[in-house]
N, C-alpha and C positions, 0 to 999 in steps of 0.2 A: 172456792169450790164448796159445793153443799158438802155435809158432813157424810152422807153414804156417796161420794162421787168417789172414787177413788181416779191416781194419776196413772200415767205408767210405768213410776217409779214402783208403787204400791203390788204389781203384780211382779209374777215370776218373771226373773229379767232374760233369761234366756227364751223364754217363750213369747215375750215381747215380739224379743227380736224375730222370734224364726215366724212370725205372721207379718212379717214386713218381706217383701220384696216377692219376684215373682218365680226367685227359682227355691223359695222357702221349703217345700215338700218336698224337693229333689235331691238337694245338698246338704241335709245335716246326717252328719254323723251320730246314730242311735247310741247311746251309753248304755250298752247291757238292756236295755227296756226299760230303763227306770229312771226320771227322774232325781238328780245328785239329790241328797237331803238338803233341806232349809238348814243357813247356819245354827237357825235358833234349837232345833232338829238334835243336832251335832251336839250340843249343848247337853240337851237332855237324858244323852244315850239313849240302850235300848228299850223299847216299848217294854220290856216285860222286867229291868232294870228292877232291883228290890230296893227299895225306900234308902236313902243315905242315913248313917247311925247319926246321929247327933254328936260329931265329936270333931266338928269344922275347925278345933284347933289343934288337932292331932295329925302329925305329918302321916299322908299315906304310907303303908307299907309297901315294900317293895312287889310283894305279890300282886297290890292294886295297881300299884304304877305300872306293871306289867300288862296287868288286864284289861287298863284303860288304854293303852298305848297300843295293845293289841288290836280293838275294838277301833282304834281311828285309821289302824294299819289295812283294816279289813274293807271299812269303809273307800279308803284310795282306791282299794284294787278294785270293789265293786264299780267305782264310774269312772274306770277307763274306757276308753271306747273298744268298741267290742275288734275294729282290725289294730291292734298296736303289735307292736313287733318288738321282742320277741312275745309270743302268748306270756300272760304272767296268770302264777294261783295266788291263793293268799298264801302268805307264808307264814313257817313257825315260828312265834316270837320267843323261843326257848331254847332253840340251838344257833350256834355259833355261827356256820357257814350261812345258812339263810339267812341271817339278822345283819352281815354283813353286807348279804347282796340284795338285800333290804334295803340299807341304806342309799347304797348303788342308783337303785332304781327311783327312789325318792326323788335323790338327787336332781337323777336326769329330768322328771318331771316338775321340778321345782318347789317342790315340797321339802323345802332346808327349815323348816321348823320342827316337823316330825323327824325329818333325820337326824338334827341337832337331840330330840329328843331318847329316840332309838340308841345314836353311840354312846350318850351321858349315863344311861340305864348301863348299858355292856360295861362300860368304861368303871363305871361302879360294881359290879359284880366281883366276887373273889375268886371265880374258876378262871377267869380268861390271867393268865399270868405270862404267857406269854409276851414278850420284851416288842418282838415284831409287831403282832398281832394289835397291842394297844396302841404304836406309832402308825401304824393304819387307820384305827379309827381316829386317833388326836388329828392328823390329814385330813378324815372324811370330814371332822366339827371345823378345825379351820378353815376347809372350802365351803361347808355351809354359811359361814359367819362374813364371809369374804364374798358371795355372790348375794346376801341380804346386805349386804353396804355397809357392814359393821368392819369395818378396818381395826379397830382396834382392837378388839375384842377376838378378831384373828391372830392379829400377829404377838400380844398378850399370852395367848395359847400355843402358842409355837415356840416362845421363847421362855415357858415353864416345861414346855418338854425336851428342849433342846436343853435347860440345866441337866438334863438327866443322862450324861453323859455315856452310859451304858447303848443308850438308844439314839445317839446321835448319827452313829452312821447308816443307821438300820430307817433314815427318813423313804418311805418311796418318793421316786422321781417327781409325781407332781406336786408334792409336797415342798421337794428342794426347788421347786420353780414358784409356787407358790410365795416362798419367804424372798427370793428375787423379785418379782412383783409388787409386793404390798407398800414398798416403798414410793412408787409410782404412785399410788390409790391418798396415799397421807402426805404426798406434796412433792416426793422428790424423785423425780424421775430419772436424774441422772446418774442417782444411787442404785437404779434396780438395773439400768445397764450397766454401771461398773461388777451390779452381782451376778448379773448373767454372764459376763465377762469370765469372770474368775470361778464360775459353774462350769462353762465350755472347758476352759482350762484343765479344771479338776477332772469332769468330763472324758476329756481327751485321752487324760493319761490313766487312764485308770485300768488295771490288769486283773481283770476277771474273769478273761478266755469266751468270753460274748463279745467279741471284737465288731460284730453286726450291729449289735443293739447297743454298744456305744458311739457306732457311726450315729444311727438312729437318733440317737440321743442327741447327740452334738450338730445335728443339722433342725432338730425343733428347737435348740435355744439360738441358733444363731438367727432363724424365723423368729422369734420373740425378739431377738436384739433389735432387728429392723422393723420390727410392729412398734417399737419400744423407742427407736429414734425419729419414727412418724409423727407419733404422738406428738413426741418434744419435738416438732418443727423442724429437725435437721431434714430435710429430704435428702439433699446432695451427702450427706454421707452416711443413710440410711442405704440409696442405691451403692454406695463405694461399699459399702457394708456384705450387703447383697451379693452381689457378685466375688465379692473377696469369699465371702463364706461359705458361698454354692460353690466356687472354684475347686475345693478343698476334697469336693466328689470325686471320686474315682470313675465312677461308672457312668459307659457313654454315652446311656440315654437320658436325652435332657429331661431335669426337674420339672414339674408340671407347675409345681408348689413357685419355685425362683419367679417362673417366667408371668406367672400371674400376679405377685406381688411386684413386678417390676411395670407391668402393665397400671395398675393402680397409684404406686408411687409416680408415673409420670402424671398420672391423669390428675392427682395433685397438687404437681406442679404447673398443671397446665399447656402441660407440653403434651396435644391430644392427637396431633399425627405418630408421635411416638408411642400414646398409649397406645392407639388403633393397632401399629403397628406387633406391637406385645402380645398384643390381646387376640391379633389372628395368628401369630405362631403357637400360642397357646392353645387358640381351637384344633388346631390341628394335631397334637400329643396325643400318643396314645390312651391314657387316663384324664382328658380333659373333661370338667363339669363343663357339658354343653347348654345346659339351665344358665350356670355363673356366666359364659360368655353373652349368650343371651341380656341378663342383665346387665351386664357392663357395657355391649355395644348401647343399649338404650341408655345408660347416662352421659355418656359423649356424645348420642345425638341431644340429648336436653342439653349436655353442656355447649352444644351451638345452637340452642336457643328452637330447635326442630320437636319440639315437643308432639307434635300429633304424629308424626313419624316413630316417635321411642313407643306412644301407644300404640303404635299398630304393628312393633313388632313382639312388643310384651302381650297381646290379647291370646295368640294361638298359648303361648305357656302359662298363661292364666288359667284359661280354658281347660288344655291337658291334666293342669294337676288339682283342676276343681276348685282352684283359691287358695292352695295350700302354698304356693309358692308363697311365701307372704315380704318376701323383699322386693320380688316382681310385682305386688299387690301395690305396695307402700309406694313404689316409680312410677305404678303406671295411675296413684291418686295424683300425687305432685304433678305429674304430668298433663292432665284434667286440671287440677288447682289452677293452674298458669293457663290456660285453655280456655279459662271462664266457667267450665261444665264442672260448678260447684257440688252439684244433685248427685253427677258421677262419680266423682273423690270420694263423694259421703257413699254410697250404695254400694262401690267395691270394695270399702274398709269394713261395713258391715256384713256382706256377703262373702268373706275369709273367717269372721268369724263365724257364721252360723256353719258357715262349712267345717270347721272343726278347731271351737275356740283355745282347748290345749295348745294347739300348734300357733295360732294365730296372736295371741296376745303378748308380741312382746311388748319393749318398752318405746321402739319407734314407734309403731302402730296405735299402739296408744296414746300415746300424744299427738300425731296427725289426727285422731281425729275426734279426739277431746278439742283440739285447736278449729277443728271447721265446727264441731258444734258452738261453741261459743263465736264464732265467726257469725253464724246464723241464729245466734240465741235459741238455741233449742237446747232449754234446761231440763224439761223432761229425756229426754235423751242420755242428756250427761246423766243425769238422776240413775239410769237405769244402767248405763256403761257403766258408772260406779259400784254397783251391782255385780255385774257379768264378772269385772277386775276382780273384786275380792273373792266372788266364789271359783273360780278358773286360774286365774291368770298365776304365772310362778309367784312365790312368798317376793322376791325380789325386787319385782315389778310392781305388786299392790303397796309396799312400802314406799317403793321411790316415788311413787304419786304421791304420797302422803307427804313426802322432805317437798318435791317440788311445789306444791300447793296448789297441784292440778284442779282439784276438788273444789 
């Protein structure tokens, strides 16, 4: 290329994208009216920013680390999109409870670098003394560390604050699920069911006159035990699992939760008159996701090979929710892929994103259709997805691209 040619890497990758396709003007979700900043942007702080002292080897003070962390805190909230739920303002990065729910939110959006950074400021501070208080936030750094793929460096951190005996019992609930899990993530799966095991147990007996909220409890770990025996290939006593667990209900209106994961465990097994069968007692529940049955029927009809069928009944839910479905997005490209209608796969995976790339960029998505660009060599493209990932997509996702060597 001549030297003033630029590619389409070279330009805004979001705005690439939304001059492509023909529903571009109608489906993107505005951020506030304003264009996110450039990373480089970010870098420099604010325009009116006073000169840096000359003393680059001098550890910030706390004041600045405050200020700076404030300044990137502020920036998240500016380019959320303007319908997210609930409204959010910026919040105060000096009191307690907002800094908390701070974190919270980060979270949710995938922002586990800033939250990491947000609890290690708190966590460092001398007012917060609180015993609970700081086994909350050690929780909120461990789930951050844990959804950016850093296993070890979780559970490292769970088991310096688990020395501290004073705060051992005081872990909240996802926390104590959390350290059941992690063993799964660093190779052994069989260990985070014997911990979820003896969580239920603990669980069960526990006498704290919320007799409700330890059922509650004890039927989301016995849900994790059977995600957790999937995983490890047991089906058949994943479903023995199942049904043993769910049995343990008192109350007579069936589980919505049971009958769907029982639906799914047959589907792979293969056994797809059974799933079918699952999957319509489930439609029928009073709090059925009628989207999830949607989706699920359309992967038993792919899974008999009926692909144009699974897209014709994913397109009305496509449609309805504008692209945002984006599991129904990702079946009904596979579904296309196999179809031959490569043009299509590629045009529905773009068109979830310009619809509203927060929501749309997980880590499936992302790699269908990194995998069709390179399928069609279209480097510029990936050039530019490369892009959209690291300014958008959750801290977790633009990392895992990075281990897989998507790039």
């Amino acid at each position: 290329l001549d030297s003033d040619e630029k590619t389409m890497a070279d330009e805004d990758p979001l705005g690439v994208l939304l001059k492509q396709g023909p529903m571009a003007s109608s489906s993107v979700t505005r951020i506030d009216g304003r264009d996110r900043p450039q990373p480089e942007d970010l870098l420099k702080g604010p325009k009116n920013a006073a000169p840096a002292a000359p003393t680059s080897t001098t550890p910030r003070s706390e004041q600045q680390e405050y200020a700076s962390m404030e300044r990137d805190v502020a920036l998240f909230f500016a380019d959320r999109p303007i319908n997210a739920q609930p409204p959010l303002q910026r919040p105060k990065v000096s009191e307690m409870p907002e800094n908390e729910e701070t974190i919270k939110i980060l979270m949710n959006d995938g922002r586990y670098r800033l939250a990491i950074r947000v609890a290690n400021l708190l966590l460092d501070t001398t007012d917060i003394k609180e015993i609970e208080t700081r086994s909350r936030l050690r929780g909120h750094l461990a789930s951050s560390f844990f959804r950016l793929g850093e296993f070890k460096q979780a559970k490292e951190l769970l088991n310096s604050s688990r020395n501290d005996t004073s705060s051992r019992d005081l872990d909240p609930f996802n926390t104590q699920l959390l350290r059941c899990e992690l063993a799964h993530y660093l190779g052994d799966n069989d260990e985070t069911v014997r911990a979820l095991c003896q969580l239920s147990e603990r669980t069960a007996h526990q006498k704290t006159g919320e007799n409700e909220e330890n059922q509650r409890r004890t039927r989301v770990i016995s849900g994790k035990i059977v995600d957790y025996l999937v995983l490890g290939g047991k089906l058949e006593l994943a479903l023995g699992m199942l049904h043993e667990g769910y049995s343990e209900n008192k109350t007579s209106e069936p589980d919505p939760q049971k009958t769907l994961k029982e639906s799914k465990i047959y589907f792979k097994m293969g056994q797809l008159e059974k799933a079918r069968e699952a999957l319509e007692s489930y439609s029928k529940l009073k709090f059925a996701d009628q989207d999830q049955v949607i989706i699920l029927r359309s992967m038993l009809l792919a899974a008999e090979d009926k692909f144009k069928e699974s897209m014709e009944i994913l397109t009305p839910l496509i449609e309805k929710t504008n692209y945002q479905a984006v599991d129904a997005v990702n079946n009904f490209s596979v579904c296309a892929l196999y179809t031959n209608q490569i043009d299509t796969a590629i045009k529905s995976l773009e068109e979830a994103i310009r619809s509203n790339p927060f929501i749309a960029l997980n880590m499936t998505l992302v790699r269908n259709l990194v995998a069709l660009y390179d399928l069609c060599t279209m480097s510029d493209e990936k050039a530019v997805m490369r892009k959209i990932v690291d300014r958008y997509a959750p801290d977790g996702v633009s990392e895992e691209c990075r281990r897989l060597g998507l790039w």
